[in-house]
C-alpha positions as CSV (number, residue, x, y, z in Angstrom):
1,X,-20.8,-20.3,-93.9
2,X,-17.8,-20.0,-91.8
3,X,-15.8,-22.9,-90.0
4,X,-15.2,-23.0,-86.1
5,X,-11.6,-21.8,-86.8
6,X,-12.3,-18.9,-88.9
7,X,-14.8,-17.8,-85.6
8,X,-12.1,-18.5,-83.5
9,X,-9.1,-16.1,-85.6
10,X,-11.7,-13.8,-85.8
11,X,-12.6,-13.2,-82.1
12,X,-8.6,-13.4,-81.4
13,X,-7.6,-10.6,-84.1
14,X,-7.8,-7.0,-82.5
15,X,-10.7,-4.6,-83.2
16,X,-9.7,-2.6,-85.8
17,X,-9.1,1.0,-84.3
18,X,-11.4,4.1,-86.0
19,X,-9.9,7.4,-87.3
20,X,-11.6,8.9,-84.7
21,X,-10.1,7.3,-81.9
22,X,-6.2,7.9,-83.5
23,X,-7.4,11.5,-83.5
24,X,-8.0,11.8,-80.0
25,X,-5.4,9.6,-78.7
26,X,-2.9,12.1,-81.1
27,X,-4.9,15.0,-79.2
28,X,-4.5,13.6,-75.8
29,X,-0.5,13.3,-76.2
30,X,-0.8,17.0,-77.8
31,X,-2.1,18.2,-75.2
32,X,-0.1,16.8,-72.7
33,X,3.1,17.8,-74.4
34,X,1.9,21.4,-74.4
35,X,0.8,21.5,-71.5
36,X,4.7,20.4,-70.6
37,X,5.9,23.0,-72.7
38,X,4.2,25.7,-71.0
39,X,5.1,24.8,-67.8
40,X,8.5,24.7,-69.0
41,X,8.3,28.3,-70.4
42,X,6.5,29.5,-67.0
43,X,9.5,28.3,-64.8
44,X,11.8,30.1,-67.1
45,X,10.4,33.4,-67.0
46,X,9.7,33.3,-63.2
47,X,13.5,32.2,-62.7
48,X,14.4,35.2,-65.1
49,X,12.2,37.2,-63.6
50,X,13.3,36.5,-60.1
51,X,17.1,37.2,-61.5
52,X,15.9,40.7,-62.9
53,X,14.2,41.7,-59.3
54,X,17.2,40.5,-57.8
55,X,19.6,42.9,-59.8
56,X,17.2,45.6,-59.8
57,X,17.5,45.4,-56.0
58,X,21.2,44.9,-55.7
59,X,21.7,48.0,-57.7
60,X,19.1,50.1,-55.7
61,X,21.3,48.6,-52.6
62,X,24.7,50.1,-54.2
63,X,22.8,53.1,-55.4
64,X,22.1,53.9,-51.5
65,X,25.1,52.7,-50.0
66,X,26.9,55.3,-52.3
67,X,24.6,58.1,-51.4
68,X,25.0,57.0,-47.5
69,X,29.3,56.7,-48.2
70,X,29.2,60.1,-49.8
71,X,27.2,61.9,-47.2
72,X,29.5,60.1,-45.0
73,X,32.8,61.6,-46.9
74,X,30.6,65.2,-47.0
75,X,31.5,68.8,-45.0
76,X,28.3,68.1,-42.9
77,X,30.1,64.8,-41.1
78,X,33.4,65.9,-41.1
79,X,33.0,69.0,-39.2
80,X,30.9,66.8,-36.9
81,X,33.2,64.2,-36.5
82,X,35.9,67.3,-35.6
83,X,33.6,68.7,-33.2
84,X,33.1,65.3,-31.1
85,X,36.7,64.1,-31.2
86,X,38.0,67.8,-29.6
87,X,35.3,67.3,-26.7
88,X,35.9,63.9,-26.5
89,X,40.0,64.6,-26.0
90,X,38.9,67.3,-23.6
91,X,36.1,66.1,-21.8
92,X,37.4,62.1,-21.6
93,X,36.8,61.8,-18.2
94,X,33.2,62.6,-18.1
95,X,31.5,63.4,-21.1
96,X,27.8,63.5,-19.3
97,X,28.2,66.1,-17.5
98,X,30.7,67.8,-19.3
99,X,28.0,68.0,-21.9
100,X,25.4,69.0,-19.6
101,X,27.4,72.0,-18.0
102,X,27.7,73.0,-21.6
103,X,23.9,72.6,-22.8
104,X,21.9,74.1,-20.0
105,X,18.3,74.2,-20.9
106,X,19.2,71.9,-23.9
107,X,20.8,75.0,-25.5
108,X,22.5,74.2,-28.8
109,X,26.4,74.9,-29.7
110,X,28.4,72.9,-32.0
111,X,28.9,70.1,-30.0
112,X,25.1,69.3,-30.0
113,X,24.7,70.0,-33.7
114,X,27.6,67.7,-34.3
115,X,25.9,65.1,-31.8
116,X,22.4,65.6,-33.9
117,X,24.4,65.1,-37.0
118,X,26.1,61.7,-36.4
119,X,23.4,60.0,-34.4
120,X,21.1,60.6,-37.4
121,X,23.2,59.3,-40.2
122,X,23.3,55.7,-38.0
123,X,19.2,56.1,-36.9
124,X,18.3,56.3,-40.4
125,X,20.6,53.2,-41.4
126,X,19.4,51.1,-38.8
127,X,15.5,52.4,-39.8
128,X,15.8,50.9,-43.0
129,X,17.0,47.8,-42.1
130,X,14.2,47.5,-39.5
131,X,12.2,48.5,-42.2
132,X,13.4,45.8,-44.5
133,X,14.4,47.8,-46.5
134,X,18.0,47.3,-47.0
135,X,20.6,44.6,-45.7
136,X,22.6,44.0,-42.8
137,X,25.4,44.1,-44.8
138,X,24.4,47.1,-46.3
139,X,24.8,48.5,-42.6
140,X,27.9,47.3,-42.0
141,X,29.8,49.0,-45.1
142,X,28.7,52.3,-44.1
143,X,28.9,52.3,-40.4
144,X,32.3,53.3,-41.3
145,X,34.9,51.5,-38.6
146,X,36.4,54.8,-37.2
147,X,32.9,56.7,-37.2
148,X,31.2,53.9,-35.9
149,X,33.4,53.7,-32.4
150,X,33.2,57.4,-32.2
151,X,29.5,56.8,-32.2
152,X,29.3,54.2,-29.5
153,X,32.3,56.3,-27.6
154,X,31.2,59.7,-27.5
155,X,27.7,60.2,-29.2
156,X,25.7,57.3,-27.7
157,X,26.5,59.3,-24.0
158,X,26.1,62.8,-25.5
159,X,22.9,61.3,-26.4
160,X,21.9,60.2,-22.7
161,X,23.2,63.1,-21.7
162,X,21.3,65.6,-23.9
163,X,18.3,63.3,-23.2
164,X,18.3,64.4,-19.8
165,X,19.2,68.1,-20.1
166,X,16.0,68.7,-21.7
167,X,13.3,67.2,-23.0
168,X,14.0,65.8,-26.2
169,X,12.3,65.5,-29.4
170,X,14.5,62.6,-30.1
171,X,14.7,60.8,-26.6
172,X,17.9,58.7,-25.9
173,X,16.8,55.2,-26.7
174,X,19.8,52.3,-25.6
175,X,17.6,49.7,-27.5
176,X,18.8,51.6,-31.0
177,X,22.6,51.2,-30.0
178,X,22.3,47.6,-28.9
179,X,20.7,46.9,-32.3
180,X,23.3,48.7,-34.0
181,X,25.9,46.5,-31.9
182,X,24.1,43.7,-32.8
183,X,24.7,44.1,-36.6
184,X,27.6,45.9,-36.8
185,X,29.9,45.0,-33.0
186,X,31.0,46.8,-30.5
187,X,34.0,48.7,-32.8
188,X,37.1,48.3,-30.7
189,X,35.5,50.5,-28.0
190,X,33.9,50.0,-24.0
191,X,30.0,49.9,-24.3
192,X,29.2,53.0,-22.4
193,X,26.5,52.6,-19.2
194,X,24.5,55.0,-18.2
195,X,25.1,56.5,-15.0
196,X,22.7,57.7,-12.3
197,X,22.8,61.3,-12.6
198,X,20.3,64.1,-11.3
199,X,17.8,66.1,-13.5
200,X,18.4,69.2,-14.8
């Protein structure tokens, strides 16, 4: 029969723990730790996976802003930017109606090809970027500095001007060029205003 004291030891000594509760305490920590694990190994491929989207975009950026720098460098623009520099250097004083006495109708020569030409290699930069598409500074690098001030200097009022010698396909629209000032400045040259003139 056992004493008072052996009762007493007895209730005071710690249950004895089952092989079936160490297994599920083990299975509990298990789980935990792979749960860790994975989490670990999700973060990692998200971070590489962000990297890789990154340089897939970056080269898809450098990719365009070569084709954009070549264009740029191409026959097309070149004779363009010829064509508007001679009516510029003759025509200083007033290119609006210089460019309206020679368009009548809207009638196309060489200066209003060349005008065509140049205007559209900045629209379509600044559509992209609107678009999201590509980056500001994107932009920037290939509004080329010199072809850039001719555009705010001669081709935005060629634009005005041809905008109100016929009725345009392509309207003049001043909201383009102030977001093209926006990103890229005003390069080096007077922001042109448009005058009051009188319809064609």
């Amino acid at each position: 029969m056992p004493t008072n004291s052996s009762v007493i030891e007895l209730m005071a000594s710690p249950a004895p723990v089952s092989s079936v509760d160490s297994i599920t305490a083990y299975a509990v920590v298990a789980a935990a730790a792979i749960g860790a694990f994975a989490a670990i190994a999700a973060w990692r491929a998200a971070s590489h996976s962000k990297a890789a989207v990154g340089a897939t975009l970056k080269t898809a950026e450098a990719d365009l802003l070569n084709g954009f720098l070549t264009e740029y460098h191409g026959n097309e623009i070149r004779r363009a930017l010829g064509a508007l520099r001679t009516f510029r250097d003759e025509h200083k004083d007033d290119l609006v109606e210089a460019y309206r006495a020679l368009h009548p109708g809207g009638a196309w020569t060489s200066v209003s090809i060349a005008r065509r030409t140049f205007s559209s290699y900045f629209y379509r930069l600044l559509a992209l970027y609107e678009g999201g598409y590509v980056s500001r500074e994107l932009v920037r690098l290939a509004a080329v500095p010199t072809g850039y001030a001719l555009l705010l200097e001669v081709v935005e009022p060629l634009e005005y001007a041809h905008d109100h010698a016929t009725i345009s396909i392509f309207p003049y629209v001043r909201a383009k060029f102030d977001a093209l000032v926006e990103i890229c400045g005003d390069g080096g040259v007077p922001r042109f205003e448009p005058p009051p003139i009188a319809e064609a």
